[in-house]
N, C-alpha and C positions, 0 to 999 in steps of 0.2 A: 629513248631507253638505252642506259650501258648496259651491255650484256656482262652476266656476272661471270669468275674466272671460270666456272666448270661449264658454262653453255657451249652442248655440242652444236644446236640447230638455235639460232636467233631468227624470228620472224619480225620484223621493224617496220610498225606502221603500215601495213600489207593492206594494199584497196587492189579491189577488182569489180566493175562494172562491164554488164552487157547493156548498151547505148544510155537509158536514161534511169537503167534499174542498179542500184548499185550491192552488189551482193558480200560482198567485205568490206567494211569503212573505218581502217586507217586499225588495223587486228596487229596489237603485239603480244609475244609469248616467247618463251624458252624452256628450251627440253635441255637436260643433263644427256650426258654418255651413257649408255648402257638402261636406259628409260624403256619403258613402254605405257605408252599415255595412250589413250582412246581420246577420240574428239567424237562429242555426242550432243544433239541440239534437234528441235524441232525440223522440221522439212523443208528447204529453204533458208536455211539458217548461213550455209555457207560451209558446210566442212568437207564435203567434196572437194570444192573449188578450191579450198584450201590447199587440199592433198595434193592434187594434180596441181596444184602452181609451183609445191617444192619438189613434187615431180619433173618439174618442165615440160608437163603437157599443156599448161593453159599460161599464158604470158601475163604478167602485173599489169596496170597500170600504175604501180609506182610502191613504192616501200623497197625493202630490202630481205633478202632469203640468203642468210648467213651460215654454212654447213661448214664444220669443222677449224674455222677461223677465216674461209673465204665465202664471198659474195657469191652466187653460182646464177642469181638472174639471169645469165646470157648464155650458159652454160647449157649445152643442150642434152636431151634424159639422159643421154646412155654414156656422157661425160660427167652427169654430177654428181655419181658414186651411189645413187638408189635403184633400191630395187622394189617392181609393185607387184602386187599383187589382184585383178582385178576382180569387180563382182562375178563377172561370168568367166573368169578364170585365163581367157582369150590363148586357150592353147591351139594349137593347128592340129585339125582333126586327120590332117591326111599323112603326119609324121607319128613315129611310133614314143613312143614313152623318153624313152632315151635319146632320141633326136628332138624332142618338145627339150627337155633341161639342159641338151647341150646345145643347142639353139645360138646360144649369144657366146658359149666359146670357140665355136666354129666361125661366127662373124670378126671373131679377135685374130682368126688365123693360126688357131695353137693346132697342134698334132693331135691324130687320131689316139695317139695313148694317153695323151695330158687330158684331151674331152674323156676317152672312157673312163681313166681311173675318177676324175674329177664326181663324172655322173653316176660312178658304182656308189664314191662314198656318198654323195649327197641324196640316193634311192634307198643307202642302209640310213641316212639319218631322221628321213620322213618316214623310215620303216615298210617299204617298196621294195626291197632286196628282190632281183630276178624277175621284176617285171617290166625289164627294159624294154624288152622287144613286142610288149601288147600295145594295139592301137587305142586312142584313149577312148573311144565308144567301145571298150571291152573292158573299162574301169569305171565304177562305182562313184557317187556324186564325193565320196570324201577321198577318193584315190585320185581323183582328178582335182582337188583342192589339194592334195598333197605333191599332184606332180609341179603344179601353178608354181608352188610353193618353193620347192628345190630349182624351179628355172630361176625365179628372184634372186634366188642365194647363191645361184651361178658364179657371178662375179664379183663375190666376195665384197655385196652392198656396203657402205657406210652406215647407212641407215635404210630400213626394211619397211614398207608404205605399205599396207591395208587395207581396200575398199569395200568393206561390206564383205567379206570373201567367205560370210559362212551364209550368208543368207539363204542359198540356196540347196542348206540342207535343213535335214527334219530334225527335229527338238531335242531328241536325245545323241544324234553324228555331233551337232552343232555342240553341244558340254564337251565330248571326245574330243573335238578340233581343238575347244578352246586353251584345253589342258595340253595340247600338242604343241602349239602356239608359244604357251608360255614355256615349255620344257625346252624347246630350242632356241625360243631367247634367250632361257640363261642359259642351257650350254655354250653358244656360242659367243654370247657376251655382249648381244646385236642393241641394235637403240630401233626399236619399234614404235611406229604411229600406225592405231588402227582407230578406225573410222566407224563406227556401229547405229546403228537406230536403237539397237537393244540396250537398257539402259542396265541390267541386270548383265548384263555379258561384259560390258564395262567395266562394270565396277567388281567383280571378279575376276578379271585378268590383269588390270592395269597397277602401275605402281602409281601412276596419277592419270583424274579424268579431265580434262580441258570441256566445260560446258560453254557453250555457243550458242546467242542467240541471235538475230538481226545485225547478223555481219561482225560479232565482237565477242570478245571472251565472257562469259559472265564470273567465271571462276575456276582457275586451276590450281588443284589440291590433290589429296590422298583421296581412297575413295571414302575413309574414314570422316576426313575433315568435308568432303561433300556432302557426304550421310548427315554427321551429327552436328555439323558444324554450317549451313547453307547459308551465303550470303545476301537469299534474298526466299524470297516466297518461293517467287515461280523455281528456284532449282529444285529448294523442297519437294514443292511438288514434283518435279519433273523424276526424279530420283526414288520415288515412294510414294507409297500413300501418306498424307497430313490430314489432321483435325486440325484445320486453325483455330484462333481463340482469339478475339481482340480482347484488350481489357487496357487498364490502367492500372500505372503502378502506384499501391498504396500508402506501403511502406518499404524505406531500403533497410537491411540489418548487414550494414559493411562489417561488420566484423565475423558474423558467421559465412557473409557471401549468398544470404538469401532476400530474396524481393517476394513481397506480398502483391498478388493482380488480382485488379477486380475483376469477372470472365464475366458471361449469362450463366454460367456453371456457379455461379458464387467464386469467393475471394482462393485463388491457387497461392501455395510456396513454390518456386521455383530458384534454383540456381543461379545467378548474376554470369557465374564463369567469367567472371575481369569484368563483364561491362559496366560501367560508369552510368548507374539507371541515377532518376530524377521522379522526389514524391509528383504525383500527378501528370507523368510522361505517358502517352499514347504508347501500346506495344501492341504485338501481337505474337502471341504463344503457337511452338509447330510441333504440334501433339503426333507423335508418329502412335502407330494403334499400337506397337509393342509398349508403347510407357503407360499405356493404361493394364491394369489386373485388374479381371475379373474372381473377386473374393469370396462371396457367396451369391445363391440363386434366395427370391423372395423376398428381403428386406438386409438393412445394412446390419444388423443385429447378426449375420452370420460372420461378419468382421469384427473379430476380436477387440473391443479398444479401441485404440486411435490407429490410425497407417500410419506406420515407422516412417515414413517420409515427412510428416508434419499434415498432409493433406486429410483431410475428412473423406468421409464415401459418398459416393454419389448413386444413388438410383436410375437405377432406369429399363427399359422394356425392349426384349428381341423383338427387331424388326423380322429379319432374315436371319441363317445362320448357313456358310458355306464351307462344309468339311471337304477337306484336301488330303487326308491321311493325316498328317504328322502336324497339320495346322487349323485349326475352324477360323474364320473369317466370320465377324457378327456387325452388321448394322443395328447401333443400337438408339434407341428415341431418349434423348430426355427434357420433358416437355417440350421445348419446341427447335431446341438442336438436337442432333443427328451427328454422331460418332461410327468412326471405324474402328474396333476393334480386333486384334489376333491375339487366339490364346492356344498355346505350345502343349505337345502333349496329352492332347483329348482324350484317351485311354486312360489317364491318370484322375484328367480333372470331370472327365464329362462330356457331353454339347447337352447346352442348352436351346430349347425349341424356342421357336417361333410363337412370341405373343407372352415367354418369361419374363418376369421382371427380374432381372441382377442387379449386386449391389458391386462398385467398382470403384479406384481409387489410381489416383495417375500422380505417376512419379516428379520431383520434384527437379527430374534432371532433361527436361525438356528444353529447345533451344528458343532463346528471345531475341525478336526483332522488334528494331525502331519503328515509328511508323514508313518514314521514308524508305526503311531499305526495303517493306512488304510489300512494296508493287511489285 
């Protein structure tokens, strides 16, 4: 792989094995300047080992880790211009705040003023001001992700590495962090890789997701183009909830750019979006529950006409319905598949109980896979 002119970080062929298990096998990718990509995949998939190999904590067996136009394989951490951040933050509990973030400009040798002014400003940029001098078991699980934070940025990283580093707070610090995150990458201009299980904390902070599966990229994109655009089944799903669909295509209309599929739902329109379908080609439709509406309760006669989409209505019966405030989640039956649906807005439109029949209609701008790519 030529790395293209703007690649800050080149990863080339990158294998990494513990004796006969082999946990990366032969992974290329490229991050831009000033990036913040997440890398996100199943358990075992490999994006730890990832992180810490362009860290220089874990040694290749062989590829290449290319940062800013050099090789830095043999280059060891605290020479290759990164800075980490770890899951448990690995601050030293018996130094105070201020001595955790000037840590590594005290090992460089600089003077007692060039560490303090350094640690004052980077305590007002995680928003710390004047809490140098607390012990860090006298700060809060997201003031000690913040002090983590400002030690990485210490020495003025190349590039800022992520391990999991909000995990270990509660659900609503963890939105707070993520937002803080992103506000000092771009002030600072930094090239971020963060590493997450959460696939929703990705795909809202990242300017692109790297999805990882059994050692290899499956797809790096925007997290738009991973959403609506997934290059196989499993990201789909990995990324959201899907209604699959298998069906066949029955007719192509190249000129409007729409494909007729025959589903167990009866015959869908959907969107081509460029691909090059064939009468009679196996697909498989990835119905996210937002492309279905729910139109009327009781029979399809509560839907006006035809659905502006080209699609006809579909009936079918609450299984369950899970209100969320601002969202209901509905399992619904028809005949003998089973749909997820979300409908926005519930104050407006309703919830429908449990054992309704609805009438519903899915849009015609759902994304279509070949057969081969739906494994």
């Amino acid at each position: 792989m030529a790395p293209s002119a703007a690649s800050f970080l080149v990863l080339k062929n990158i294998r990494k094995s513990y004796g006969d298990h082999a946990i990366i096998k032969g992974l290329n990718a490229e991050i831009e300047k000033g990036e913040l990509v997440s890398f996100i995949g199943p358990s075992g998939c490999g994006k730890s080992t990832l992180l810490r190999s362009i860290a220089g904590f874990t040694k290749l067996d062989s590829g290449q880790i290319i940062l800013d136009g050099k090789i830095v394989n043999d280059d060891v951490p605290h020479k290759r211009g990164t800075g980490m951040v770890f899951q448990n933050y690995a601050l030293f509990p018996h130094l105070s705040v201020e001595s955790n973030v000037g840590y590594g400009l005290k090992i460089l040798g600089q003077s007692k003023a060039q560490i303090r002014d350094r640690v004052e400003e980077l305590l007002g940029l995680v928003h710390l001001p004047g809490l140098g001098k607390r012990r860090i078991d006298q700060l809060s699980g997201g003031q000690q992700q913040r002090v983590a934070l400002a030690r990485a940025l210490s020495l003025n990283p190349k590039i800022l590495l992520l391990d999991e580093p909000l995990s270990n707070l509660d659900a609503n610090l963890r939105v707070t962090m993520r937002a803080e995150i992103k506000r000092i990458q771009k002030q600072l201009g930094l090239t971020v890789i963060f590493v997450t299980h959460d696939r929703e904390e990705a795909m809202s902070i990242s300017s692109r997701v790297m999805i990882m599966t059994g050692g290899l990229v499956e797809q790096l994109g925007s997290p738009t183009e991973i959403y609506d655009r997934p290059a196989t089944e499993f990201i789909a799903g990995f990324v959201g909830h899907v209604n699959p669909l298998e069906g066949n295509v029955q007719s192509v209309n190249g000129t409007q750019g729409i494909i007729r599929v025959s589903t167990q739902l009866g015959p869908l329109e959907v969107f081509s979006n460029g691909g090059d379908f064939q009468t009679g080609e196996a697909v498989k439709l990835i119905v996210r529950p937002e492309h279905i509406t729910i139109c009327a309760s009781q029979s399809p006669a509560g839907c006006t006409g035809k659905a502006p989409d080209g699609n006809g209505q579909l009936v079918g019966q609450v299984i369950d319905a899970m209100y969320t405030g601002s969202i209901v989640k509905y399992n619904v039956s028809i005949g003998e598949s089973k749909l997820i649906v979300e409908q926005y807005n519930p104050r407006e439109c309703g919830v429908f109980s449990d054992g309704q029949r609805i009438s519903m209609k899915i849009s015609r701008d759902v994304h279509i896979l070949r057969k081969g790519e739906a494994a």
